[in-house]
C-alpha positions in Angstrom: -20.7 -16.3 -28.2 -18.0 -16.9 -30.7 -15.8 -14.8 -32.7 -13.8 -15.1 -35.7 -10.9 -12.4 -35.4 -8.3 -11.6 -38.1 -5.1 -9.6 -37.2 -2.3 -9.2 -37.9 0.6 -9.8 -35.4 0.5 -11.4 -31.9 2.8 -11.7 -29.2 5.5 -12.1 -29.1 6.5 -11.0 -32.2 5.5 -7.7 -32.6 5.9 -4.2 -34.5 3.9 -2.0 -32.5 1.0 -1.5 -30.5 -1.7 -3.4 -32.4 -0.5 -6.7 -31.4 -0.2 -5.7 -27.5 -3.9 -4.8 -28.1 -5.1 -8.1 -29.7 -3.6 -10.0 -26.8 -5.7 -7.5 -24.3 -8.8 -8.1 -26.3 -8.9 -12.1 -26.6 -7.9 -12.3 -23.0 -10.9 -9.9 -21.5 -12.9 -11.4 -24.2 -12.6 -14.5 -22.8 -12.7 -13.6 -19.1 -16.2 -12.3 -20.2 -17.2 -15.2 -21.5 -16.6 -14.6 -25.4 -14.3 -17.5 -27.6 -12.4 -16.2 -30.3 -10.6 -18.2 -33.3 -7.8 -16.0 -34.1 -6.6 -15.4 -37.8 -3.1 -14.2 -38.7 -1.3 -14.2 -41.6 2.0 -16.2 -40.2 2.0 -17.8 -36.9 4.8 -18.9 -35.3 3.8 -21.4 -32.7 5.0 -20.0 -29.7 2.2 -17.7 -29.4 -0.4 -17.5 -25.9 -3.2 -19.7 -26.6 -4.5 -20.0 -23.2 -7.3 -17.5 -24.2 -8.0 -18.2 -27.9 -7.4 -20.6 -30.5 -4.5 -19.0 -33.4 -5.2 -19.9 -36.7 -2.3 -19.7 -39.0 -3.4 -18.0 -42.5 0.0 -19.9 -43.8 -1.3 -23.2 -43.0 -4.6 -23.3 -44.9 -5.1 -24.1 -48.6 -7.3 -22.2 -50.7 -10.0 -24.7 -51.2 -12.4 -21.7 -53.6 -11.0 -21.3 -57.2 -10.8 -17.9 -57.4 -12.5 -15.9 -60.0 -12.5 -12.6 -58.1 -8.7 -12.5 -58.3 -9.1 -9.8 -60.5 -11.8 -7.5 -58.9 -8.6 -8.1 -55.7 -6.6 -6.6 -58.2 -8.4 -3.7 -59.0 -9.2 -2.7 -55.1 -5.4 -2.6 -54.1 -4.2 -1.4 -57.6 -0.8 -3.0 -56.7 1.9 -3.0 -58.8 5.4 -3.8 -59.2 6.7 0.1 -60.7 10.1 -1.3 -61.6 9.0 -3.5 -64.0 7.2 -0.6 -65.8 9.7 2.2 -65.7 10.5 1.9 -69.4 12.0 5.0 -71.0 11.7 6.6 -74.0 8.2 4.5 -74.8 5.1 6.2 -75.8 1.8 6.7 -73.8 0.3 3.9 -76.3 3.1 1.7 -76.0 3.1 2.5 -72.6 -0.5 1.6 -72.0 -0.1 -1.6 -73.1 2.8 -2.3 -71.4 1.1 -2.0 -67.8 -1.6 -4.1 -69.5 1.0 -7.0 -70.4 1.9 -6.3 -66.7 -1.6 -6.2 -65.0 -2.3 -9.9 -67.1 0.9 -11.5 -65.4 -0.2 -10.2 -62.0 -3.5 -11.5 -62.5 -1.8 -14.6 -63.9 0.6 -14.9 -60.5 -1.9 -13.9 -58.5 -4.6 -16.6 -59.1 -4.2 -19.7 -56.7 -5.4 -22.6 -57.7 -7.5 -25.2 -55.7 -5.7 -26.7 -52.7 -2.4 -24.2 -52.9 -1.5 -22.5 -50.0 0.7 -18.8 -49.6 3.2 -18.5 -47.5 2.7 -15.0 -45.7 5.8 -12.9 -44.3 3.0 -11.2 -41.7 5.8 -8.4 -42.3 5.0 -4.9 -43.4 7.2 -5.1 -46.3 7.4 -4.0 -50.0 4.9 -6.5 -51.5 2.4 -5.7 -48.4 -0.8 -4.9 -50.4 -0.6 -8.3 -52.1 -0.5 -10.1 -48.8 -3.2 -8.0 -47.9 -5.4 -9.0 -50.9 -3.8 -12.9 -50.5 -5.1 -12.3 -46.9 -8.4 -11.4 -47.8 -8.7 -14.5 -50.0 -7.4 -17.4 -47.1 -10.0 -15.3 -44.9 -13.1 -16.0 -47.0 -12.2 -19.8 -47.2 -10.8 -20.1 -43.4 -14.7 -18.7 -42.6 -16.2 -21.2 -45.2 -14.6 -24.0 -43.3 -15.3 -22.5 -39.5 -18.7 -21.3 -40.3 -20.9 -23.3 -38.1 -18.2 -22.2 -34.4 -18.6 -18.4 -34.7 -21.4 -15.8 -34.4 -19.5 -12.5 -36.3 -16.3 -11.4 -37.6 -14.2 -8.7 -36.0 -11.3 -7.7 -38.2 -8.1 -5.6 -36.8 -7.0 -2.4 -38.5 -6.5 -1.8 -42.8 -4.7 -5.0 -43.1 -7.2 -7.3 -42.3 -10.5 -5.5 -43.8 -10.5 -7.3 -47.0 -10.4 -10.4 -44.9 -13.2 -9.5 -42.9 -15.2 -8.5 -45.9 -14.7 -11.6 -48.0 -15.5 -13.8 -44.9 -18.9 -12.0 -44.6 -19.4 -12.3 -48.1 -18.9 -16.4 -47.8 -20.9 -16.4 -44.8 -23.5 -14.1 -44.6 -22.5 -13.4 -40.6 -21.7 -9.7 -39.5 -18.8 -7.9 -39.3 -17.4 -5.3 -36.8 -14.6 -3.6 -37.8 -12.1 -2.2 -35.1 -9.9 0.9 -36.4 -6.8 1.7 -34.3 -5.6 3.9 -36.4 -6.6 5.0 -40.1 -4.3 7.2 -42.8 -5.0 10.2 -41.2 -2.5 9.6 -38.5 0.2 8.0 -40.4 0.8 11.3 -42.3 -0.9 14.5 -43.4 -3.9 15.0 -45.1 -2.5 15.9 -48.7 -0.2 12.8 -47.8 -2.0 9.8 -47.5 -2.0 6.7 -49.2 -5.4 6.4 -51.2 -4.8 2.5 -51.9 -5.1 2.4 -47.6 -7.6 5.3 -47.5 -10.3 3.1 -49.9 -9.5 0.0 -48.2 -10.4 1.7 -44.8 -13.1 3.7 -46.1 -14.4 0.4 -48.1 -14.1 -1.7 -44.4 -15.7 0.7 -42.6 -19.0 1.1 -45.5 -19.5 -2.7 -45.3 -19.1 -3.3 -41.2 -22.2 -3.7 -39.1 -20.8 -1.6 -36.6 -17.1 0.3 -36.1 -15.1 0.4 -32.7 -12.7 3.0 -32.9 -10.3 3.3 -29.7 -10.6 6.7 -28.9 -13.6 9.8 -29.7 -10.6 11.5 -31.7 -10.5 8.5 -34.3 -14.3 8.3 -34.4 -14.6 11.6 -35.0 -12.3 10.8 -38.0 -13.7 8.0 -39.3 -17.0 10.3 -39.2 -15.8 13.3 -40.4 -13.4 12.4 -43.0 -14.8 8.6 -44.6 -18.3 9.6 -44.1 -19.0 7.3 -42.0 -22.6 7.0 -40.3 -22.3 8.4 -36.4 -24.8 5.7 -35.5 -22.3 2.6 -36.2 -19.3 4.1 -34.7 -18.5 3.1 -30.7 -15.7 4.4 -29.3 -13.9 1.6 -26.8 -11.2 3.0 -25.4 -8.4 0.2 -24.7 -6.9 -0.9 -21.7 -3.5 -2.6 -20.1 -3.1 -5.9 -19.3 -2.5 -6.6 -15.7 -1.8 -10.0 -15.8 1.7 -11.7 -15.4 2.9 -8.3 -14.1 5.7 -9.0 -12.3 8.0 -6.3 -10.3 11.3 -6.5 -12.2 14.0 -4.9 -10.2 17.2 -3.6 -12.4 20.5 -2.1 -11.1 20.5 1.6 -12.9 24.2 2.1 -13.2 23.9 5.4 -13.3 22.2 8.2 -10.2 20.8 10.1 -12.9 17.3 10.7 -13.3 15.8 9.1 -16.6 13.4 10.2 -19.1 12.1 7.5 -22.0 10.1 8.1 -24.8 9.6 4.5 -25.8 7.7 4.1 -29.6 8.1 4.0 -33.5 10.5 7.1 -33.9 8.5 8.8 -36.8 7.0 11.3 -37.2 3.2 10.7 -35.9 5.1 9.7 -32.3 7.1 13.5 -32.4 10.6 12.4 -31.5 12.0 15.7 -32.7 9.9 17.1 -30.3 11.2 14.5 -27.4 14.5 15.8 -28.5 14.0 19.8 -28.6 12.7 19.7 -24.9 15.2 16.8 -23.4 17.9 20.0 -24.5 16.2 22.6 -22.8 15.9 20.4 -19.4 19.6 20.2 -19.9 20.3 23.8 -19.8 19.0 23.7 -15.8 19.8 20.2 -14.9 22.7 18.0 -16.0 21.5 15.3 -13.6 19.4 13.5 -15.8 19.4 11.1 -18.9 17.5 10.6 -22.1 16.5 7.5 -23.7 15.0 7.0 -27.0 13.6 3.0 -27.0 12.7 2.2 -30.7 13.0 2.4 -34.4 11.8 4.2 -37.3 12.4 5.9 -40.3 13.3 9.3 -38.3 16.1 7.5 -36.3 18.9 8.8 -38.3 17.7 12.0 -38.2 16.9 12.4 -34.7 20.9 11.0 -34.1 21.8 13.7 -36.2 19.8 16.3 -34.1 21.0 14.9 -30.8 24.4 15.5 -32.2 23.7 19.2 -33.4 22.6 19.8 -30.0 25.1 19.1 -28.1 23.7 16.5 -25.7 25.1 13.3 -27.4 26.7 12.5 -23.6 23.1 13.0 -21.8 21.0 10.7 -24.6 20.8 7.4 -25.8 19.5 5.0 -28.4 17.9 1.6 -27.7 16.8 0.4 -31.1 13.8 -1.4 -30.7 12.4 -3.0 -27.4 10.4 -6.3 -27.1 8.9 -8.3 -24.0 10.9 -8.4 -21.2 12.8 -5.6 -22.5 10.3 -2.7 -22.6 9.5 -3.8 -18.8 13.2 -3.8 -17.9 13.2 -0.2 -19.5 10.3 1.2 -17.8 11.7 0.0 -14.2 14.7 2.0 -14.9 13.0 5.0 -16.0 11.8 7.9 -14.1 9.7 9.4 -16.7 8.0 8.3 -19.5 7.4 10.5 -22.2 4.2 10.5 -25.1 5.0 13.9 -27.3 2.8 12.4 -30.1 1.6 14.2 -32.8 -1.8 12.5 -33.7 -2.0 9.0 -31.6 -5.1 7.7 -32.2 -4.9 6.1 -28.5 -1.3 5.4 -27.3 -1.2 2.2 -25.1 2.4 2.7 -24.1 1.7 5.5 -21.5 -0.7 3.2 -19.6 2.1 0.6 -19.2 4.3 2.8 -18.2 2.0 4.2 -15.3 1.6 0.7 -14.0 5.2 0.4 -13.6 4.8 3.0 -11.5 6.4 5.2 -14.1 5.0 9.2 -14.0 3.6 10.0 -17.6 3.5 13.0 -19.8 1.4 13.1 -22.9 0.0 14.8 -25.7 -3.2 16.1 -25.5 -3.7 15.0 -29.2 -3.7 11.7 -28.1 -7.0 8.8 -27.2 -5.1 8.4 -24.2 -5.5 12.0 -22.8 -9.2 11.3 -23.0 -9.3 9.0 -20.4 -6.0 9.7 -18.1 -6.6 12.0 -15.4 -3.1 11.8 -13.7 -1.3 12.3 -16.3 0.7 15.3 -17.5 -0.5 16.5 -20.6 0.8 19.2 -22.6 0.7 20.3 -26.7 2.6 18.1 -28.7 4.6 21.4 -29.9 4.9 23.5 -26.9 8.2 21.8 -26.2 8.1 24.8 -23.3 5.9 22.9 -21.3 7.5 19.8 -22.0 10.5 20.6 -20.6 8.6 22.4 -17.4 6.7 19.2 -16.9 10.2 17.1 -17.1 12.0 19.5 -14.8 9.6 19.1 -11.9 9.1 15.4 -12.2 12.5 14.8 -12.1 13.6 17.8 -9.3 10.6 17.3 -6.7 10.6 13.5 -5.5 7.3 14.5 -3.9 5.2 15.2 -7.0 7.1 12.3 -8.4 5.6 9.8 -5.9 2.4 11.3 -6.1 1.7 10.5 -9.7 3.8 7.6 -9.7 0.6 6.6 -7.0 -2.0 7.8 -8.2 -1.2 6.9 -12.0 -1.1 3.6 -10.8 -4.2 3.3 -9.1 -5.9 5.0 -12.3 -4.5 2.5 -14.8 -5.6 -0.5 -12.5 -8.7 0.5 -13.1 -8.3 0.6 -17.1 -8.4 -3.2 -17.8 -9.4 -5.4 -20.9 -11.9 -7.2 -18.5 -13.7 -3.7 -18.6 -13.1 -3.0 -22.2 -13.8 -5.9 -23.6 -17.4 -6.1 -22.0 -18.1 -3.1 -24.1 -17.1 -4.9 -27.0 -19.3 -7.6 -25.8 -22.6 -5.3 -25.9 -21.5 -4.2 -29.0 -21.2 -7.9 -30.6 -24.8 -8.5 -29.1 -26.4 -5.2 -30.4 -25.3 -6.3 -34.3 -26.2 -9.9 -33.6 -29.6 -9.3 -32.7 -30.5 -6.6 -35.0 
């Protein structure tokens, strides 16, 4: 069986979780006997390819003049505001502004036969016209592999459109794989409706949806309508191999506690923050470390500093590779305090450091994690109580250091990706 994938990132350049994931999946996928072609938008060249073939979305000239450049338009509904932030212009003048506006788009937009794009693969300002560029190189990069794969399986929003436009060229079927959807990237009155009908419109033309935990599929079902029948929850998995036992001089004979993610909101650094001070008024023998970036970083460094535990906390910035194992080895606890986390990959690599865990229960991961300590994202009470006694008694420390590692051995992509194997096989033969 062959599969054409399109995501987004892949090691070792990464953002966040979803490219940690993809690199899980095409190795278990091929270890159960599955080959994947692997479609991003800009490759690098120094990716793993021992376990799938990388296809660089960069590289590849659109070879189908595109008359749909418009209808691509009209899905993403992108557009430049600056240009059309005109004062003092009336609503009819106005209309026909954005019109003159929409035309040059369209104009910009269209490529030609044989022209390539060069894609950032960044999640920047111009991001939903990679994503509709994307879905265009998709439908021809299918054209020109379609006799080497059986189905498509497309990676989060960003690479829907792909997947759809590659089953339109083809005719072959499409699973869609939803790590996380809008719902968890803000509130409900929140959300960004450009991603919301992009997700809503992947998920309506897939021949089956794999969510990674039963709280996104009971999102996907409750909130895009989606049919219960099509929807598989695969819960993912830590990869195993190349673990190696990295052994770093602490410095310090503190205790330390990391909470190791995107510091925004969805990953509730605040929260991190309020029960790290209350640990503090028992204990002063222990350290905080907050690995990673986001938009809340400022903020939380002012909240730190309100606290009054500046001297007991610390700030990373963001972790990559070698650095996130270095990290776990010299941390005591990890910490998950996330608000909604559709799954949560990080506490399982942490717990195969040997690292004791606390999470949220409003996270995929507490679904499947036995041994690890879970608490309320907001009951920064407990928090704290489950910090103080992981950190105080080395006994209960070892023991879920143990058994939290013998639990995540079990949790491989070998093991995952098999049931993404017997879904592949249930949409080809139907």
């Amino acid at each position: 069986m062959k599969v054409l994938m399109f995501g987004w990132e892949f090691p070792p350049h990464i953002a966040g979780g979803l490219g940690t994931a993809c690199e899980g999946i095409v190795k278990g996928l091929a270890y159960n006997g599955v080959e994947t072609l692997f479609v991003m938008p800009s490759a690098s060249g120094d990716e793993d390819q021992s376990a799938t073939t990388i296809i660089n979305a960069s590289d590849v000239a659109v070879d189908v003049v595109s008359q749909t450049a418009s209808e691509f338009l009209d899905k993403v509904k992108f557009v430049h505001i600056g240009t059309n932030m005109i004062p003092y212009v009336g609503p009819e003048e106005f209309s026909g502004v954005v019109e003159e506006e929409r035309k040059r788009q369209l104009k910009d937009f269209s490529i030609s036969y044989g022209q390539k794009y060069k894609f950032s693969g960044k999640y920047g300002t111009n991001l939903m016209e990679e994503v509709a560029r994307y879905a265009m190189v998709g439908g021809t990069i299918a054209l020109q592999h379609k006799d080497e794969f059986d189905l498509i399986h497309a990676h989060d929003w960003l690479t829907y459109l792909a997947g759809i436009a590659a089953k339109e060229m083809t005719g072959k079927p499409l699973v869609i794989h939803v790590h996380a959807t809008s719902f968890d990237r803000s509130s409900d009155d929140k959300i960004d409706t450009r991603v919301f009908e992009i997700e809503k419109k992947g998920m309506l033309a897939a021949d089956r949806v794999i969510t990674v935990s039963d709280l996104t599929r009971n999102i996907v079902i409750n909130k895009y309508g989606i049919d219960p029948a099509k929807v598989v929850t695969v819960h993912n998995a830590v990869d195993f191999s190349g673990r190696e036992n990295i052994t770093v001089e602490k410095g310090v004979k503190d205790k330390v506690v990391t909470f190791l993610g995107r510091i925004t909101f969805q990953k509730g650094p605040e929260y991190f923050i309020e029960a790290a001070a209350k640990v503090l008024k028992r204990t002063r023998n222990v350290r905080f470390v907050m690995a990673g970036s986001g938009d809340m970083m400022n903020r939380c460094i002012r909240h730190v500093a309100r606290l009054g535990i500046s001297d007991r906390f610390h700030f990373t910035g963001f972790l990559r590779g070698a650095e996130v194992q270095k990290m776990f080895a010299l941390s005591d606890v990890y910490i998950m305090p996330s608000v909604s986390e559709p799954f949560g990959i990080s506490p399982l690599e942490a717990m195969r450091c040997g690292v004791p865990s606390i999470i949220s229960f409003q996270s995929g991961a507490a679904e499947i994690l036995k041994y690890a300590f879970k608490v309320d994202f907001w009951n920064v009470d407990a928090m704290a109580d489950a910090i103080y006694a992981l950190i105080e008694y080395p006994a209960l420390a070892k023991f879920a250091s143990e058994v939290g590692y013998d639990e995540v051995n079990h949790l491989k992509w070998n093991g995952a990706t098999a049931k993404m194997k017997a879904v592949y096989e249930s949409v080809i033969n139907k």
